[in-house]
N, C-alpha and C positions, 0 to 999 in steps of 0.2 A: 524409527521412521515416523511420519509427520502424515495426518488421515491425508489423503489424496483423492482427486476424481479426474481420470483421466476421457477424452471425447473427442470426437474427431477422424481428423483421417490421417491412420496410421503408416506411418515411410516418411510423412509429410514434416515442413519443417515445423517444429515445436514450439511453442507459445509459454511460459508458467505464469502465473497468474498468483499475486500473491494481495490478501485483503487488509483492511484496516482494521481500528481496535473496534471491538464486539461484533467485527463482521465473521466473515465463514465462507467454506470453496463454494457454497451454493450461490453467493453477492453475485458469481461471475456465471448464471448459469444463459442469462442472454445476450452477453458477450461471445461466450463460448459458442451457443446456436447458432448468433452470426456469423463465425470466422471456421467453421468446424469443415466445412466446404474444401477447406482450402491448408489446414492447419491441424495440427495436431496439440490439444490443448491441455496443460496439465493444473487444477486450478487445488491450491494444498489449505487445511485449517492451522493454522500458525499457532504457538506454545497457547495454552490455556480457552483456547474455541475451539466452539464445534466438536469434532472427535479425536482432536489432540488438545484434550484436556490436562492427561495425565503427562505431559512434556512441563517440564518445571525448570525454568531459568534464574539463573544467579544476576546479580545487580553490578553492574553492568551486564546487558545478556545478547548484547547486539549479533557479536561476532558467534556465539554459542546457536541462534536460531538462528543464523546463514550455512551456520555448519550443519545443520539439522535439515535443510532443505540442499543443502549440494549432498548430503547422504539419503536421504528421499528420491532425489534424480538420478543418482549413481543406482539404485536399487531396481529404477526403472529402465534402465540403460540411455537413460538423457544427457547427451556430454555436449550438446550445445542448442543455445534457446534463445529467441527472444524473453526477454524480463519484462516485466509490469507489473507494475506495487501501488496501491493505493496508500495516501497516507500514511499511517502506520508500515504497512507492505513497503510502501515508497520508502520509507528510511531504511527498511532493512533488505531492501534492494542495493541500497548504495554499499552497505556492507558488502552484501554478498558479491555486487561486481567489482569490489578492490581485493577479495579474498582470493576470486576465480574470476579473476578477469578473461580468460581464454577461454570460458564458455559460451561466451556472452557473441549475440550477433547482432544483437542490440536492446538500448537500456529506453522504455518508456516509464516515466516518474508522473502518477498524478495526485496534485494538488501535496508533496510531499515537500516537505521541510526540510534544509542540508545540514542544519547544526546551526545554535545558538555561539557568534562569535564574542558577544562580551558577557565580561561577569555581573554584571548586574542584571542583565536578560537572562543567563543562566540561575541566581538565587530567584528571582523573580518566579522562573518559572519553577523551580524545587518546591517555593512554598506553596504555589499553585496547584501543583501536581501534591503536597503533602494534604491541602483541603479537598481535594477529589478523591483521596486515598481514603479521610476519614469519611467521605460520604458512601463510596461502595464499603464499606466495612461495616457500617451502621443501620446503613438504609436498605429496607425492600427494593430487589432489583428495579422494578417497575419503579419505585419513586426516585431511585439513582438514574434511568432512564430518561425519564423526565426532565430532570433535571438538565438532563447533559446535551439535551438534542432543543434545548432550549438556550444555547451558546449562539454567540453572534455569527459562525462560520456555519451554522445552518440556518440562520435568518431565510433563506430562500425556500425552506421545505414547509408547505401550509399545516395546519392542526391536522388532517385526515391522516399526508404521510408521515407524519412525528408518528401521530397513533399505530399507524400502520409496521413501524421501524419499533417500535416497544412494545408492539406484541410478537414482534421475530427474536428481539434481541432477549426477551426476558425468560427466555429457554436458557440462558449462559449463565455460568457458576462464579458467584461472586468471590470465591476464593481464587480459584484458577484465573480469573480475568485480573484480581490483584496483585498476585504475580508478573505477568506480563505487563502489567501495567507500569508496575514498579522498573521491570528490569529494563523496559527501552523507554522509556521517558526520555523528552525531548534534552530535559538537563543532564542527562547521564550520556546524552550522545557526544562524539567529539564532530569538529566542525569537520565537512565531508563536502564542502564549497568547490576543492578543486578536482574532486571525483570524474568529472568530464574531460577533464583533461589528460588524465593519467589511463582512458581507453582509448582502446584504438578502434572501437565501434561506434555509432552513431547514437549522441542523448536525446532524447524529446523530453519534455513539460507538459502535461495536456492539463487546463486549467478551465473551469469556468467562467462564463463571459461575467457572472454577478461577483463570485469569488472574489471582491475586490483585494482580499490581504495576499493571497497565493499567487493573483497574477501581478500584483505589485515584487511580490516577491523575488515570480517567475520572470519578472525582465528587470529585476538587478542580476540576476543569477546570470542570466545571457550576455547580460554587456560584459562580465567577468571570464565566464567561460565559454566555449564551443557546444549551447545547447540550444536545440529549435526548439521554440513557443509556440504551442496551439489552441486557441481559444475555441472554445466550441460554446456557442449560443443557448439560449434559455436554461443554465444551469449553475450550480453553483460549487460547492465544493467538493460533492460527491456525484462525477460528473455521469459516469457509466450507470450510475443506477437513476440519475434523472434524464440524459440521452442516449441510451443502447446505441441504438444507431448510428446518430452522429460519431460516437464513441469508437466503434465497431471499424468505421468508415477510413476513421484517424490513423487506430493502427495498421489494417491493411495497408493503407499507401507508406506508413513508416516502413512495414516489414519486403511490399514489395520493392520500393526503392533500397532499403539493403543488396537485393541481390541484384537491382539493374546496375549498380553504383560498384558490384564486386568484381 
């Protein structure tokens, strides 16, 4: 099983909560405050964070850590959930809803990527993902940190929050996060583009308003398939931990329209 925090109010319908790479179930603990009212919230530490460290994936590991969290919920007695995946979370969301699609009461995806469809974008990103590999293998956590939150898809976060995100993040084990790193890599995923199509529950996208590569992304993605776009204001790629609220706000009205809509 996969560390877990479950919160909330219990009979009520279920939430899982799944985070991004070097994030942890704690990223979702003001989400969770928000919606706990109302939801029963299950938010899990994915292979190699937090306190599923010792969970070690093979390369490709996609479909192995969807399996690892439909046996985390099966243990908790959860056989049907809203989904939400950040980044990271977000692609191995899309696994896990074409695995167990009949759990699902519906799929929210943020700022998450559906698969590299050519091979040039695919080696591109391998040898990209091979120079990031040799920087956590080499480098002091904190100077890999640095490094990485200093990417153009966190442009929106000031020098305080960087600092403030690499003094949480640099509690996590460079070997364990190499792992994970390796096994779901954007190159090693297959393309999961028509994933909304093949449920028969409702997709969301929640994107930040500054995000400009994900919300470009997010409305190629819609004009192709059956997925609502949500833009939420002053944020950028990592939406929930720059607007709780706004955030909080978004999925309530996805999950209560599920049931006006059933």
């Amino acid at each position: 099983m996969l560390s877990y925090h479950t919160a909330g109010k219990i009979g009520a319908p279920c939430v899982v909560l799944l985070h991004g790479f070097l994030g942890s179930k704690e990223d979702w603990n003001e989400i969770v405050e928000q919606l706990g009212d109302d939801f029963f919230c299950v938010s899990l530490d994915l292979p190699g964070h937090g306190a599923s460290k010792s969970a070690m994936l093979p390369t490709p590991g996609f479909n192995q850590c969807a399996e690892l969290i439909h046996t985390t919920l099966k243990q908790l007695n959860v056989s049907q959930y809203h989904l939400v995946g950040y980044s990271l979370g977000g692609r191995i969301a899309l696994h896990l809803a074409r695995l167990h699609p009949q759990a699902l009461q519906s799929l929210c995806l943020e700022s998450c990527h559906p698969g590299l469809q050519e091979q040039t974008a695919r080696a591109e990103r391998k040898a990209n993902d091979m120079a990031w590999t040799q920087k956590l293998q080499t480098l002091p956590i904190r100077e890999f940190l640095a490094l990485w939150y200093r990417q153009a898809v966190f442009s929106d976060l000031t020098e305080a929050e960087q600092a403030k995100l690499i003094d949480k993040r640099a509690r996590n084990s460079a070997l364990q996060l190499l792992n994970c790193y390796q096994a779901t890599s954007l190159a090693e995923q297959e393309d999961l583009w028509d994933t909304p199509s093949l449920l028969s529950v409702s997709c969301h996208f929640i994107a930040g308003y500054q995000d400009h590569k994900f919300m470009a992304l997010a409305k190629r993605w819609q004009e192709q398939q059956p997925l609502s776009l949500h833009s939420i204001e002053a944020s950028g790629h990592n939406v929930h931990l720059a607007a709780p609220r706004a955030f909080s706000k978004q999925l309530r009205t996805i999950f209560t329209a599920t049931y006006s809509n059933s």
